[in-house]
N, C-alpha and C positions, 0 to 999 in steps of 0.2 A: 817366629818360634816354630818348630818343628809339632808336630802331631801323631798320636798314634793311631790308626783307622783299622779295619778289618774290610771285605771288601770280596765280591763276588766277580764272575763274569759269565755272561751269556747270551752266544750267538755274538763273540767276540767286543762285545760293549760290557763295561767293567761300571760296576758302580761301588764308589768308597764311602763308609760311614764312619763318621767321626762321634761317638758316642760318648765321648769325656768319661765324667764320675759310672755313667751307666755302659760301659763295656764289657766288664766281669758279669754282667747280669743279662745280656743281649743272648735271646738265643735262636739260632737257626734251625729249621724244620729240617727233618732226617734227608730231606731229599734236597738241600744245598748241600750234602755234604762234600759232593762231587766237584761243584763248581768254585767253591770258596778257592780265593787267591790263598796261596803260601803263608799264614805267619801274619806276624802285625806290619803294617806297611807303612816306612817312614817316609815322608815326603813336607817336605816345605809347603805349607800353606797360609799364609800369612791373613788374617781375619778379613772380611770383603772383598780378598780377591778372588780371580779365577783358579785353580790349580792348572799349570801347566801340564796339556795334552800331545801325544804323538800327531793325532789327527784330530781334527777339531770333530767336536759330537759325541769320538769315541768312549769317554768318562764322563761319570755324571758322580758328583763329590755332593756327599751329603752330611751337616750338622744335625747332630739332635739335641734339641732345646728345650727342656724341661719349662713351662710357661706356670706351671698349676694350673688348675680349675679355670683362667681368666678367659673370657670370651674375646673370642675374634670380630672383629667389624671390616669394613672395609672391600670385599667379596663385592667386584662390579658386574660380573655377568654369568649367568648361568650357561656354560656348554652342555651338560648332560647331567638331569640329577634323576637321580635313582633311588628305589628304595634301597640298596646295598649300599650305593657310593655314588660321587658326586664329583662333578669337575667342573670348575671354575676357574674365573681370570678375575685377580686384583687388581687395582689401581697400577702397580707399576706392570701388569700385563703379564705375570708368572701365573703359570699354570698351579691351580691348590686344590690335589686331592683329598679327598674327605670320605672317610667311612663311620658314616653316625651312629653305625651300632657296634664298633668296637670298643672295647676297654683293656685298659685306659683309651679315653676319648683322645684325637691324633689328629692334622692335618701334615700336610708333604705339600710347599712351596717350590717349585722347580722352576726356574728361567726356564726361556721361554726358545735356546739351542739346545737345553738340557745340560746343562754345561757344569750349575750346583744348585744347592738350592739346602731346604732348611727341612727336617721331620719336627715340628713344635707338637708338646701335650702336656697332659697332666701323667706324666711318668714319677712325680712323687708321690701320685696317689698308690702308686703298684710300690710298694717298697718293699725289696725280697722275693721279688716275684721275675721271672726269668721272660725278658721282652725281647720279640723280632720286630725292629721298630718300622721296618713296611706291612706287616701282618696282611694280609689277604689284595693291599695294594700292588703291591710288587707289579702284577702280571698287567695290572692297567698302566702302572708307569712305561713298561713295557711296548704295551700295543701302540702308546703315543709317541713312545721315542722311536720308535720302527718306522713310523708313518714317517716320521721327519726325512727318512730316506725312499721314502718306496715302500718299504720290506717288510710286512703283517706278521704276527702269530694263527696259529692254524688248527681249528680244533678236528685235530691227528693227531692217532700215532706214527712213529718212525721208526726208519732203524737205517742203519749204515751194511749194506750186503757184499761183502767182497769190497768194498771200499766206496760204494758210491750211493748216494741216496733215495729213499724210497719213501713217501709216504701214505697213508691210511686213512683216508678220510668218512666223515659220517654223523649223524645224529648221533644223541645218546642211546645208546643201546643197540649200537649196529654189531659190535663187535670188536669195538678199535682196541681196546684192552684182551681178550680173547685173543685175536690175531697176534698181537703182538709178543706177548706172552708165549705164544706157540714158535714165531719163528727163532724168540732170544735163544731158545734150546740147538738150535742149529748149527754149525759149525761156521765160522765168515758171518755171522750177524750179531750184531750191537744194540738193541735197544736205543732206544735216543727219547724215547717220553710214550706213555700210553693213550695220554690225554691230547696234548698240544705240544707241536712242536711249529719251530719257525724257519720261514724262507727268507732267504735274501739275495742280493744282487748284487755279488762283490766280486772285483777282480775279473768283467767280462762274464761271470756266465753266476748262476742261479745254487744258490746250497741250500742244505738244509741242516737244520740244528736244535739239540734237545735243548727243554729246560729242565725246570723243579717243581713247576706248578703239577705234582700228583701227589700219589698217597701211596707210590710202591717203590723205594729206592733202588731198586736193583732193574726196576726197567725205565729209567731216564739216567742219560748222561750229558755230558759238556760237548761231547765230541761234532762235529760237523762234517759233512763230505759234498760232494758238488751233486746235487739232483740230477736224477736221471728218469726217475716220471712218479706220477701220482696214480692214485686208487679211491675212486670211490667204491664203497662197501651198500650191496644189496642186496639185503638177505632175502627179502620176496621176492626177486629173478630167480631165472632159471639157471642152474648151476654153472658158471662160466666167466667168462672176461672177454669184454666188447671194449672195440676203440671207442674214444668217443674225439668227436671234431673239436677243434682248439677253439671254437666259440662255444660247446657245452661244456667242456672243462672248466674254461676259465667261470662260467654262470653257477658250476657249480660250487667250483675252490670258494665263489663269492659268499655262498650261503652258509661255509663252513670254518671263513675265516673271521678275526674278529676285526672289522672296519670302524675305525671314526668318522662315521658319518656329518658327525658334530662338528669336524673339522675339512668345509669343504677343499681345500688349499692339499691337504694330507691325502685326501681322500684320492683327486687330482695324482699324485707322484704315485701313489698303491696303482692306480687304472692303467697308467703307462708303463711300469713295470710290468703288467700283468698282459699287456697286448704281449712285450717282447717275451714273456714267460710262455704265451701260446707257441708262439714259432719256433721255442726251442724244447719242449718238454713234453713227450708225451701224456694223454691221460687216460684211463680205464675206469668203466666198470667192474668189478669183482664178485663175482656171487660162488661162493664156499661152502663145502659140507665138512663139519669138523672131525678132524681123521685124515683128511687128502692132505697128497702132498702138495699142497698151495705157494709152499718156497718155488717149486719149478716151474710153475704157470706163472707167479709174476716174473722171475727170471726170463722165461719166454713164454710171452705172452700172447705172440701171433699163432 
């Protein structure tokens, strides 16, 4: 029997939701507005199966199962439990996100290629009430299905300059939003996220790519371009941009991306992607006074 889903994509991985009775009432944060797929998407997917993928990994198809109020058992090992959120592995080895302080209460069962998996809660308890049924999971589903390749989210801003990519790294409060924000004004640059954006390793060389995970729609997009170097941001330097060598780069990008440590195997594919991302991507320090034209120092930055 055919189905009707709705369905995003980001950083060229598509996830489809299949939300039955609860579709008309599913709602997506202002800053998916970009990413959302076309229209409702019909495709064949026959109950327990897989949905067929172009490439394996690339989609990750998801049910939402309305369970009520009933409690889950079965949860054999703790990966990461947090006070925000939690990750586990069940009896048959799927990964089951948890965020204990959401409501409606939710967990998200994903196999373990990423391939479908289930969003079960008490979504009768919300009735009338307008649900994004990953609510604040999303970006962790995210950081683990990245890992499956190598390829992390990165707490940066971005943007696409003349066609190729840049990003902005930092603490909070360095300026990653500030910077960015300043360059979107400029002619030849795109926003891609003020918060986090992500890298990967496709097709031979390194890109980068907005998401949704902020609070300003008009500076996060879908768009991607092939990296062409990084920035770290330091506001107590002295006002300039320093190379820095492809082993502080990469120790930095470390500190400022989000890693599953929890999962040494993942962890493993992130480290060796990241040796080859030294030898081909430059990285800097950045220290700005705001008012400079800082567009033309990253542009050249020797």
């Amino acid at each position: 029997m055919g189905c009707c889903v709705r369905g995003f994509k980001i950083a060229e991985l598509n996830v489809c939701i299949d939300a039955g009775e609860l579709l008309l009432r599913r709602a997506f944060p202002a800053c998916y507005g970009e990413f959302l797929l076309p229209g409702n998407i019909q495709l064949k997917h026959p109950a327990g199966q897989k949905a067929p993928t172009a490439r394996t990994g690339e989609t990750l198809w998801l049910k939402v199962v309305d369970q009520g109020a009933r409690a889950e058992t079965g949860f054999s090992k703790a990966l990461f439990n947090g006070a925000n959120w939690q990750l586990w592995l069940d009896a048959r080895e799927r990964y089951i996100f948890i965020a204990p302080q959401e409501a409606p209460a939710y967990r998200i069962a994903i196999e373990g290629d990423f391939s479908c998996g289930e969003i079960v809660g008490d979504f009768s308890s919300a009735e009338g009430q307008k649900i994004f049924p990953l609510q604040n999971l999303g970006i962790r589903i995210f950081i683990n299905w990245l890992a499956n390749f190598g390829d992390m989210v990165v707490h940066a801003s971005g943007a696409v300059i003349h066609g190729k990519g840049y990003f902005f790294a930092g603490q909070s409060g360095a300026g990653k939003s500030t910077l960015i924000s300043a360059l979107a004004k400029k002619p030849g640059v795109i926003a891609l996220g003020e918060d986090q954006v992500i890298i990967r390793f496709l097709r031979g060389q390194f890109w980068l790519f907005g998401t949704p995970w902020h609070t300003n729609p008009s500076l996060c997009s879908p768009l991607g371009a092939p990296l062409h170097s990084g920035f770290f941001l330091d506001r107590d330097k002295e006002e300039g941009i320093t190379a820095l060598t492809p082993v502080e780069g990469v120790a930095r990008l470390f500190q400022t991306a989000f890693i599953p440590f929890y999962r040494p195997t993942a962890v493993e594919r992130i480290l060796e992607n990241c040796s080859l991302l030294a030898k081909q991507i430059p990285f800097y320090s950045l220290s700005y006074r705001l008012g400079t034209n800082v567009l033309e120092r990253i542009l050249h930055p020797q």
